[in-house]
C-alpha positions in Angstrom: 0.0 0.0 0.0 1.8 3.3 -1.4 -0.9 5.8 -1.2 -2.4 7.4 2.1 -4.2 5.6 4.5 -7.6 6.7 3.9 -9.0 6.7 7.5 -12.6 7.0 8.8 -13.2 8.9 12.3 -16.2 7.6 14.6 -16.5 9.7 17.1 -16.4 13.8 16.7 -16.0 14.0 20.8 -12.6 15.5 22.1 -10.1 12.7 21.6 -11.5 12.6 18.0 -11.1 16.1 17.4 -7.3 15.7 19.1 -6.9 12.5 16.2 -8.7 14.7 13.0 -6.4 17.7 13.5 -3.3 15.6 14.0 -4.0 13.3 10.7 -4.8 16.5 8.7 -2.0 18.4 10.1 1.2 15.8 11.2 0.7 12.5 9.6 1.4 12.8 5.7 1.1 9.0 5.0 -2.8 8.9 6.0 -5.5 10.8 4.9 -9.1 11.6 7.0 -11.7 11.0 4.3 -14.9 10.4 6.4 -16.0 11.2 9.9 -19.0 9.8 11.8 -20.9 11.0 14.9 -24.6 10.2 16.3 -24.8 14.3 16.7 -24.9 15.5 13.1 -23.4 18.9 14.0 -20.6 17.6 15.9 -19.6 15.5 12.8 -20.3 18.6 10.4 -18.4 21.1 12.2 -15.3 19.0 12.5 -15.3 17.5 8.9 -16.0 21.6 8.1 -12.6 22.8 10.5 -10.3 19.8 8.1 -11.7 20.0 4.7 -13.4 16.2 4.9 -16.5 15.8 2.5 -17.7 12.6 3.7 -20.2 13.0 7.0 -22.6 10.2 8.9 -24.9 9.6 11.7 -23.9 6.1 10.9 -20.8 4.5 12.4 -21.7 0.9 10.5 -22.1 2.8 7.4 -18.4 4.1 7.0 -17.2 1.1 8.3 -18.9 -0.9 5.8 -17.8 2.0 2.7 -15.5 0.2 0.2 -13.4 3.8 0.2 -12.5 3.0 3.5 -9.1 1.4 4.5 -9.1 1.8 8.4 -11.1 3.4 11.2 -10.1 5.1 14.6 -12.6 4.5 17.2 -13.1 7.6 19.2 -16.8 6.6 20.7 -18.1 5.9 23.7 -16.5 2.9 25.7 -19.5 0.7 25.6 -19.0 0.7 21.7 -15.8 0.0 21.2 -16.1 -3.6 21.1 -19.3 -3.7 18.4 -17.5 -1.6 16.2 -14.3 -3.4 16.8 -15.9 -6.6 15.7 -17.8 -4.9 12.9 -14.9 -3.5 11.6 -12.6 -7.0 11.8 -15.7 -8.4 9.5 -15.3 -6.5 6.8 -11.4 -6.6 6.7 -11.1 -2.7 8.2 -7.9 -2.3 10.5 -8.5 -0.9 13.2 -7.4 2.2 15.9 -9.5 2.1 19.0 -9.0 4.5 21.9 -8.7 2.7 24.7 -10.5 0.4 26.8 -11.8 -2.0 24.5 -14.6 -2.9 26.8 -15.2 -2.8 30.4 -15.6 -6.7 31.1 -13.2 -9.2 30.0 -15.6 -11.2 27.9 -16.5 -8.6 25.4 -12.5 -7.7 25.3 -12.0 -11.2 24.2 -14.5 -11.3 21.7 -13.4 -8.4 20.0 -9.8 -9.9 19.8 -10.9 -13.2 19.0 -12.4 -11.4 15.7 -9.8 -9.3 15.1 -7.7 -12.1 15.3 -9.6 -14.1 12.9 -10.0 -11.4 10.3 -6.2 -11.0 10.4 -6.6 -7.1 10.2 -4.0 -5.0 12.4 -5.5 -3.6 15.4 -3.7 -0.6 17.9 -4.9 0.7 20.9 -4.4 4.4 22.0 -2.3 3.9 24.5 -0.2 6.8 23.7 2.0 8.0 26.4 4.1 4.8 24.5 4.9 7.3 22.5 6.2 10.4 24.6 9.7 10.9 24.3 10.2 11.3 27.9 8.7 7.9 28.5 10.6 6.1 25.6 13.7 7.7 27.0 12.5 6.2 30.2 12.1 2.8 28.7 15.2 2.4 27.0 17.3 3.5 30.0 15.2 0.2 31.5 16.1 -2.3 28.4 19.2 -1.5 27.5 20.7 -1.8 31.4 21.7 1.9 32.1 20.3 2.0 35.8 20.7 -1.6 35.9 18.1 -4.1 37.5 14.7 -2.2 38.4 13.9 -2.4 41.8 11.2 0.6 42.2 8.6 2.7 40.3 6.7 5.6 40.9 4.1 7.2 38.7 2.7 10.5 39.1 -0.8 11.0 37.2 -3.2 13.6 38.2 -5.6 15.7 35.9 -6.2 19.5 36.0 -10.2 19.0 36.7 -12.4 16.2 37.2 -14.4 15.0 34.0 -18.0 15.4 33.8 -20.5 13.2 36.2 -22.5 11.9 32.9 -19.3 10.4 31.6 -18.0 9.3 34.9 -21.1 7.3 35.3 -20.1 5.3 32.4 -16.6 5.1 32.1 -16.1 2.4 34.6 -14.7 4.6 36.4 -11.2 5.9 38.2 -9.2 2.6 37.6 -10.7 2.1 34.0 -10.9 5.6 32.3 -7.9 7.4 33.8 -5.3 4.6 35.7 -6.0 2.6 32.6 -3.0 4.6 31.1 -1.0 4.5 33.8 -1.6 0.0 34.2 0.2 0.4 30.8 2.5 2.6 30.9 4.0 0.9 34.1 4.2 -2.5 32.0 5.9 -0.4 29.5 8.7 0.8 31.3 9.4 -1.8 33.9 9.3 -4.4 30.5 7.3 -6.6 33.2 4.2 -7.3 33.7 2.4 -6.6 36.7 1.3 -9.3 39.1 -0.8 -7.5 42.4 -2.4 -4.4 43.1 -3.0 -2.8 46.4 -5.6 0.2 46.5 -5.9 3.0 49.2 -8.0 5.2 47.5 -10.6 8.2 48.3 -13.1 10.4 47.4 -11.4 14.2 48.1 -12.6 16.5 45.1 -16.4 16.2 44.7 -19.3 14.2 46.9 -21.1 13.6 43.5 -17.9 11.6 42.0 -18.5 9.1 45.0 -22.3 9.4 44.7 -21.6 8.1 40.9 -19.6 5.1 42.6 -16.7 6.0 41.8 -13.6 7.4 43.6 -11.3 10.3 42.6 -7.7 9.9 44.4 -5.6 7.0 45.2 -2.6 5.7 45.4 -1.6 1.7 44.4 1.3 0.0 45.5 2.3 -2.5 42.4 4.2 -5.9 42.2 5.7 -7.1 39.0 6.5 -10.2 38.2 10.2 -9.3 37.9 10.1 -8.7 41.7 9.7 -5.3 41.1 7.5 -2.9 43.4 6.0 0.4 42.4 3.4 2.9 43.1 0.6 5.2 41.0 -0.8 8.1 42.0 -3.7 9.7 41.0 -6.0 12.1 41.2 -8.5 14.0 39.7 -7.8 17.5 40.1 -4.7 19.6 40.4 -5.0 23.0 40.4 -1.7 23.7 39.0 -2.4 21.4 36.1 -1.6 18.3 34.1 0.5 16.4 36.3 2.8 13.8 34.4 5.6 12.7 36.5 7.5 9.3 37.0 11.1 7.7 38.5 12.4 4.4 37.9 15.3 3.1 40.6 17.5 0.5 39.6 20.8 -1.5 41.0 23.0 1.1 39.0 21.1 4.5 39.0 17.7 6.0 38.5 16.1 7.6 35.9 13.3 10.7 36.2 10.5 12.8 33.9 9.0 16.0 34.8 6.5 17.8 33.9 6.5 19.3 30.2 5.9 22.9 30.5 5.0 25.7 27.9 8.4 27.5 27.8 11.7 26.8 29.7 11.8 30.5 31.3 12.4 31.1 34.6 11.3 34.2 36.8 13.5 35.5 39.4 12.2 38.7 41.1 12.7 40.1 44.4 9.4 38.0 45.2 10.9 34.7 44.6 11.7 32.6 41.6 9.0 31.1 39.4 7.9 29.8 36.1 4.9 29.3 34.7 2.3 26.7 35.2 3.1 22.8 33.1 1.4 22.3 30.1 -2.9 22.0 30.8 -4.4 18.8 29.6 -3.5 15.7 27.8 -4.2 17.5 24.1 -0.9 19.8 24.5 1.0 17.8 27.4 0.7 14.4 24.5 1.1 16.4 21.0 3.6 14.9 19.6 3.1 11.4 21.3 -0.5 11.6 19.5 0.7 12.4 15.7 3.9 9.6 16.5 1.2 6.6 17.6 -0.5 7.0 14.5 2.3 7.3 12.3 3.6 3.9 14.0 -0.6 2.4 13.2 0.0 3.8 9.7 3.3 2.0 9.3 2.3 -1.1 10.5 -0.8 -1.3 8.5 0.9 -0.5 5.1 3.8 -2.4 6.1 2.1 -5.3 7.3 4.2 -5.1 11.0 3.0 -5.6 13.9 1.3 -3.3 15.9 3.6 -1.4 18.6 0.3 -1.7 21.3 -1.6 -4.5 20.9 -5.1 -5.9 22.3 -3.1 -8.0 24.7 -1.8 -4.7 26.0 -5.8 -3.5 26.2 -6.0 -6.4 27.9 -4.0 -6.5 30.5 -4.3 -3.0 31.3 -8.3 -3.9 31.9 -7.5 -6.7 34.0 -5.3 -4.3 36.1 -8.1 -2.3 36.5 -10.5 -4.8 37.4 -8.4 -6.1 40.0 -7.7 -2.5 41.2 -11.8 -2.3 41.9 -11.4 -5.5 43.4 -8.6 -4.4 45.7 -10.7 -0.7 46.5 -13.7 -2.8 47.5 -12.4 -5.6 49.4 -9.7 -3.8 51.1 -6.6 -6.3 50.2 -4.2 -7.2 47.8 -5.0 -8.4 44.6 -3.5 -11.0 42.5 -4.2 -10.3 38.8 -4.5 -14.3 38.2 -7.5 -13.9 39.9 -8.9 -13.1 36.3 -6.9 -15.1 34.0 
């Protein structure tokens, strides 16, 4: 395949904004010929901002248009798997935000068709892709700090989502930890074998009136021996708060926050600099436009994806046992779910 990937986008929401301005804009080698949304203006004012002339209601109908090569799944959790599946069946690759369904079952019947259709399927799991956590990585693989022995992740977001999408998101460990299940695996090159939840509800009654919980903190076991910890929470005033250290045997290695500008302020007053980079849409720019040159590549190359459904997988097992752990106030083992 030597011409651009012609891509369709379901879901005009705001990762699939984030994903249309970033194949328009930074990914020559695909091309955004067709987006999809239930709300028609939401579809129509984004195909309108990037020039693309094709517009449905219907996500079934561009992923059944011959025109078509590959969609990117931007919709609603609780559709990811039906459109996964839909999308296998017709020989579609496939992009799908991440989780791929909230329940093990439908997560394996999605990959169980994408498997059998043989198409190539990636999952937005794109902090992969930053180059502070690649750096990170390597520093792990190649032996530069030696054997890892520790772990800690900082995630914390600059303002609590909506309540509406809270309620359906499956919640703290799910829609926002999710990243975090996976990036750990990714760095420590290990997979993780127990959770341990202490986790609270600190920003807003209605978050634990929606069953869910906004701040925690997990304490990890990998099955390299490994220990680690996340922690998250949902709101933090100064910002988006990306920040992680691996220890090893033979050094350590750190990322800090990204931040707008590298200036620093030094007045009588004290010495400042402005506040990190906002959200995930600036603070993951170019981690964004380098995942889905990588889904490109391996789709007209016919490689392997560099984030797989096993990945998905995993990480939702994580999560699952994370709830588990929350609710029954011990440690989880993640073979509970194998």
């Amino acid at each position: 395949m030597t011409s651009p990937l012609r891509i369709a986008l379901l879901g005009a929401g705001r990762i699939g904004q984030v994903h249309a301005r970033t194949i328009v804009q930074r990914v020559p080698s695909a091309r955004l010929v067709a987006i999809a949304d239930p709300m028609p203006d939401a579809a129509a004012n984004l195909a309108a901002r990037f020039g693309v002339s094709t517009v449905s209601t219907d996500c079934l109908a561009l992923i059944n248009d011959a025109a078509i090569d590959a969609v990117m799944i931007c919709t609603p959790t609780d559709t990811h798997a039906a459109y996964i599946k839909a999308a296998a069946a017709v020989g579609k690759h496939i992009f799908c935000e991440k989780p791929i369904a909230l329940d093990l079952a439908e997560t394996d019947s999605a990959l169980a068709a994408v498997s059998a259709a043989g198409v190539t399927l990636q999952i937005g799991f794109n902090r992969r892709f930053d180059a502070n956590f690649v750096r990170m990585h390597q520093a792990v693989a190649d032996g530069t700090i030696g054997t890892p022995k520790i772990i800690h992740i900082i995630s914390r977001d600059p303002a609590p989502p909506p309540i509406s999408y809270i309620k359906v998101s499956g919640g703290i460990f799910l829609d926002m930890t999710i990243h975090d299940w996976d990036i750990a695996r990714f760095l420590m090159g290990s997979d993780i074998e127990e959770v341990y939840v202490q986790g609270a509800v600190t920003v807003d009654p209605a978050i634990g009136a929606a069953g869910d919980i906004d701040t925690h903190v997990t304490v990890l076991r990998f099955a390299n021996g490994a220990i680690g910890t996340i922690d998250n929470c949902r709101q933090a005033v100064y910002g988006y708060d990306q920040r992680a250290e691996i220890f090893g045997s033979a050094g350590s290695i750190e990322t800090a926050n990204n931040y707008p500008n590298n200036t620093t302020l030094s007045t009588a007053n004290g010495v400042s600099r402005d506040l990190p980079l906002n959200f995930f849409m600036q603070r993951y720019a170019e981690a964004y436009a380098a995942e889905i040159e990588s889904f490109v590549h391996a789709v007209t190359n016919g490689t392997p994806a560099l984030v797989t459904g096993e990945d998905a997988r995993k990480a939702l097992i994580a999560g699952l046992a994370a709830w588990r752990s929350y609710n029954e106030r011990r440690p989880v083992r993640l073979a509970e779910f194998v």
